[in-house]
C-alpha positions in Angstrom: 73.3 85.5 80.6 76.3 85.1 83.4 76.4 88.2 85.8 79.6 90.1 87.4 81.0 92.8 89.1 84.2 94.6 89.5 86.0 94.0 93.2 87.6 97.0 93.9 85.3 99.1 95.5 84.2 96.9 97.6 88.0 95.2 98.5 88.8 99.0 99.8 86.4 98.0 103.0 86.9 94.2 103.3 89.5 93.0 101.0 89.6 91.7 97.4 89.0 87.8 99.2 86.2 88.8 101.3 84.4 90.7 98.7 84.8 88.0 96.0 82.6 85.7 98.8 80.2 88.5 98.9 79.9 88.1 95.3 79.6 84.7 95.3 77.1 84.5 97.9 74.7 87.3 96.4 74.3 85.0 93.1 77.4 86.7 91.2 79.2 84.1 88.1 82.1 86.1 88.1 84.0 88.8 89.2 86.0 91.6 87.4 89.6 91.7 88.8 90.1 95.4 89.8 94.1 96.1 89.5 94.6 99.8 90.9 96.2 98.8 93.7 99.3 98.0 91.4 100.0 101.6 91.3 98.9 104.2 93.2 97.8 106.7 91.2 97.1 110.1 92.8 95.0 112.4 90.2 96.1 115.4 92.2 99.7 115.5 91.9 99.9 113.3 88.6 102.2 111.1 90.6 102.4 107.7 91.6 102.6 107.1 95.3 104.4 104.5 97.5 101.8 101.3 97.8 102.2 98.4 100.3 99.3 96.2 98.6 100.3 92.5 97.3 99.8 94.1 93.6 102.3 96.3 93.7 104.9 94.0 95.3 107.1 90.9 94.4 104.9 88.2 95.4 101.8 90.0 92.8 100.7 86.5 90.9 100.9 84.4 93.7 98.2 87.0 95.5 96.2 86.8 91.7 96.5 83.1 92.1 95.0 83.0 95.5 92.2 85.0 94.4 91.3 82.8 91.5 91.2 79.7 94.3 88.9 81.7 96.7 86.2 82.0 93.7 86.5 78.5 92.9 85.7 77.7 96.1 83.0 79.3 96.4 81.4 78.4 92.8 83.0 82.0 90.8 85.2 82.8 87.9 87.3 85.6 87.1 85.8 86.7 83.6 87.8 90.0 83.4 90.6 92.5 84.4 91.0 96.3 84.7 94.6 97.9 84.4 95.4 100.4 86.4 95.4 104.0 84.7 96.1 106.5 83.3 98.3 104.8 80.8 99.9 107.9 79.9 101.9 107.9 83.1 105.1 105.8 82.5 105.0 104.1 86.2 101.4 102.9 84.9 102.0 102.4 81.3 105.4 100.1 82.8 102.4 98.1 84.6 100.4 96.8 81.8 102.3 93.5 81.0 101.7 92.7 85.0 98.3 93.6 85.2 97.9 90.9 81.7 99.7 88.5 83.8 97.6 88.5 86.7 94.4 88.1 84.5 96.0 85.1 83.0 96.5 83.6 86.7 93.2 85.0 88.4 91.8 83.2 85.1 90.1 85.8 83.5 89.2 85.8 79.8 90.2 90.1 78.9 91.8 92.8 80.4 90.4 95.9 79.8 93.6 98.4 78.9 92.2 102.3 78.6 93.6 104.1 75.6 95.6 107.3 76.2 92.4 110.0 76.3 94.3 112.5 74.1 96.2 110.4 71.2 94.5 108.8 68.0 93.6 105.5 67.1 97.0 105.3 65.2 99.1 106.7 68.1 97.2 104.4 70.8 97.7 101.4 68.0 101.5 101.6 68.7 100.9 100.6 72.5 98.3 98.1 72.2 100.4 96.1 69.3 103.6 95.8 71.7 101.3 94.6 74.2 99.5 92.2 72.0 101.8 89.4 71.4 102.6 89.4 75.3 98.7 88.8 76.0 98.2 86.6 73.1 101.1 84.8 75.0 99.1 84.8 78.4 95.5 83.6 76.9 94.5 86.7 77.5 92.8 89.3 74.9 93.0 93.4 75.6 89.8 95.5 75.6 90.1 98.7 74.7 87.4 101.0 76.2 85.0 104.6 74.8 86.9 107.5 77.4 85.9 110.9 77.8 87.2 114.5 78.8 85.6 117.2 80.4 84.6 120.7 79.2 85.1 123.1 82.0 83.4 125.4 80.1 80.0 124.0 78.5 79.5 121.4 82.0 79.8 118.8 80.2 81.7 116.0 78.4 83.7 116.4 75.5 85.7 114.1 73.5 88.4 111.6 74.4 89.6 108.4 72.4 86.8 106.0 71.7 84.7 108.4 73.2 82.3 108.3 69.7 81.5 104.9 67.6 83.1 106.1 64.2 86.7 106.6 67.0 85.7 103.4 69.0 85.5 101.3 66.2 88.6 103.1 64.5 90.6 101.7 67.2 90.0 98.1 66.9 90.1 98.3 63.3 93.6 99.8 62.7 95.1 97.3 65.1 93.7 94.3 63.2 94.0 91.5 65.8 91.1 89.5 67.1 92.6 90.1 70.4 91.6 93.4 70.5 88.3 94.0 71.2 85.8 96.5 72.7 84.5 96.9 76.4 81.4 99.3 76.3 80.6 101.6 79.2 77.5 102.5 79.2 77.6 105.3 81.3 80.4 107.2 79.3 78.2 106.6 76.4 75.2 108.4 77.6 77.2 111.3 79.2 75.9 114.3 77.2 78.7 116.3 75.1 80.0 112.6 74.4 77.3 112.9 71.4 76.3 109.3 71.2 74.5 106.5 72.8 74.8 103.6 74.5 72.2 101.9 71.8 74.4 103.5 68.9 77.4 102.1 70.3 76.2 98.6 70.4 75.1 98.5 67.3 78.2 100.2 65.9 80.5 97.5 67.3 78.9 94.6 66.4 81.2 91.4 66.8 84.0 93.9 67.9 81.8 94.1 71.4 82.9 91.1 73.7 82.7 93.4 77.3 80.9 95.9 79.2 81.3 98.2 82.3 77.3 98.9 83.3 76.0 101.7 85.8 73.7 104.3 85.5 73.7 107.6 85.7 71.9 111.3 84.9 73.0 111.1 80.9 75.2 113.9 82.2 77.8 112.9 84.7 79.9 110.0 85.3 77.7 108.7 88.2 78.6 104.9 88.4 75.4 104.5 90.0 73.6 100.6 90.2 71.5 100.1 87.3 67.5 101.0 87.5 68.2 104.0 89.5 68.9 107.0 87.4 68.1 107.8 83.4 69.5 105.4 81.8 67.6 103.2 79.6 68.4 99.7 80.0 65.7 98.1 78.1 67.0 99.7 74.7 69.9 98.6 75.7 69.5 94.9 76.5 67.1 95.1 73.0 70.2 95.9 71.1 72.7 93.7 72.8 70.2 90.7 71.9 70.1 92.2 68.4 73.7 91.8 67.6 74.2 88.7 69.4 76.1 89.6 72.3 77.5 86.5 74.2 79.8 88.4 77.1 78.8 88.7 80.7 76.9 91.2 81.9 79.5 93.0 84.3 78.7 96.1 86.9 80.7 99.0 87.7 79.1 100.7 90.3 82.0 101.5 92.7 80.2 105.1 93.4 77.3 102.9 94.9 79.1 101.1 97.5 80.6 103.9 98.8 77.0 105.3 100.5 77.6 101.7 102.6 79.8 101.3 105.9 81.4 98.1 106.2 79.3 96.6 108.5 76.4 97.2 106.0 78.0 95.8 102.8 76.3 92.9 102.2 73.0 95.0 101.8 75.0 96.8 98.8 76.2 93.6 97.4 72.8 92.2 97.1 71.6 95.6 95.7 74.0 94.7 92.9 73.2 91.1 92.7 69.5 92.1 92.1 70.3 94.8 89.0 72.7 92.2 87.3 69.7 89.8 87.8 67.4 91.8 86.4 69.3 92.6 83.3 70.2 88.8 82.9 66.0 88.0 82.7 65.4 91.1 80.7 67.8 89.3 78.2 67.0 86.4 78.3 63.1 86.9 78.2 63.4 88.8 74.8 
């Protein structure tokens, strides 16, 4: 089982080229090309702020094509994207093509594409088939991924697309291209009011299932905390994963973890990560 890890949070202290050497160096196979930076997204205002990062400017796939060299020299892939989002803001949703592009040049197998939180499988359909042909164009296939919303009043999740397996499969289903496929997080699946598991999930999407986003967290919030260190149950989890064949990588998201570390300490947080992703890979493979 390969091992990887989104970028981003750690590019915020040392820069996406420095932190995909980190990766490398800890034992990582690949890394997960974090594309925020191409828009600057402030969840405040609901408006997208000016951005002087090489995303967002002219020169965007040379910078993705640099990044895909710096793994290679140091013995890592780029499996996977993530867009930028929300993609129901029109700066972001004008992004998506880009942010397929740059996954086709960094090398990377999917980009993970969120579905708008608040419209139906046959209203998110429409965007994911105009973007289709582009990616199928790039090499590239679109993972759609289970969202959630938040209920002020109960404290709790509630539900957003994909958020459930009968929605999450929907989704795939009604776009009917094998280059659409599903990118599990775990931790949305095991928030509570989301109804659902992470277990359920996997064994709900079956084939569809060709990515994940794995942290941990309290089964309440989304805590994007490194694996092993809250509730979550990763051995049912890596059980059902082996039962329906899963052949993807085995990718982290814990940017909320790397943000107890000052840059000078980083590396300790890197090989915290390395060590979870480990641990998952044997606890696969040993079953």
């Amino acid at each position: 089982m390969r091992i990887s890890t989104e970028i981003g949070s750690v590019a915020k202290l040392v820069g996406e080229e420095k932190a995909i050497e980190l990766y490398a160096k800890a034992g990582f196979d690949a890394w997960d090309f974090s594309m925020f930076a191409m828009c600057n997204y402030d969840w405040h205002s609901g408006k997208v702020l000016d951005n002087d990062h090489p995303l967002a400017g002219p020169n965007y796939l040379a910078f993705a094509r640099r990044l895909k060299q710096i793994g290679l020299d140091h013995g890592i892939v780029c499996n996977q994207s993530h867009a930028p989002f929300p993609v129901r803001c029109p700066e972001i949703r004008s992004q998506l093509k880009k942010a397929i592009e740059c996954t086709a040049e960094a090398g990377g197998q999917i980009c993970v594409i969120h579905p708008d939180n608040n419209k139906n499988a046959q209203e998110n359909a429409e965007m994911y088939w105009e973007l289709l042909p582009f990616a199928k164009g790039c090499g590239v296939k679109i993972a759609t991924e289970n969202m959630w919303n938040w209920d002020k009043e109960k404290d709790q999740a509630c539900f957003a697309a994909c958020a459930t397996p009968q929605s999450f499969c929907e989704h795939i289903d009604i776009v009917g291209s094998d280059h659409l496929v599903a990118c599990l997080d775990l931790g949305h699946a095991e928030m509570r009011g989301c109804n659902t598991s992470a277990v359920e999930m996997i064994h709900a999407l079956g084939p569809r299932l060709q990515a994940l986003h794995i942290h941990d967290n309290d089964q309440w919030h989304d805590s994007h905390q490194i694996p092993f260190s809250m509730q979550i149950d990763f051995h049912a989890i890596v059980r059902a994963l082996k039962e329906i064949g899963y052949n993807g990588y085995f990718t982290l998201e814990v940017d909320q973890y790397s943000k107890k570390f000052s840059t000078d300490r980083i590396s300790e947080a890197v090989a915290d990560m390395a060590a979870a992703a480990k641990k998952l890979a044997n606890l696969f493979e040993e079953l």
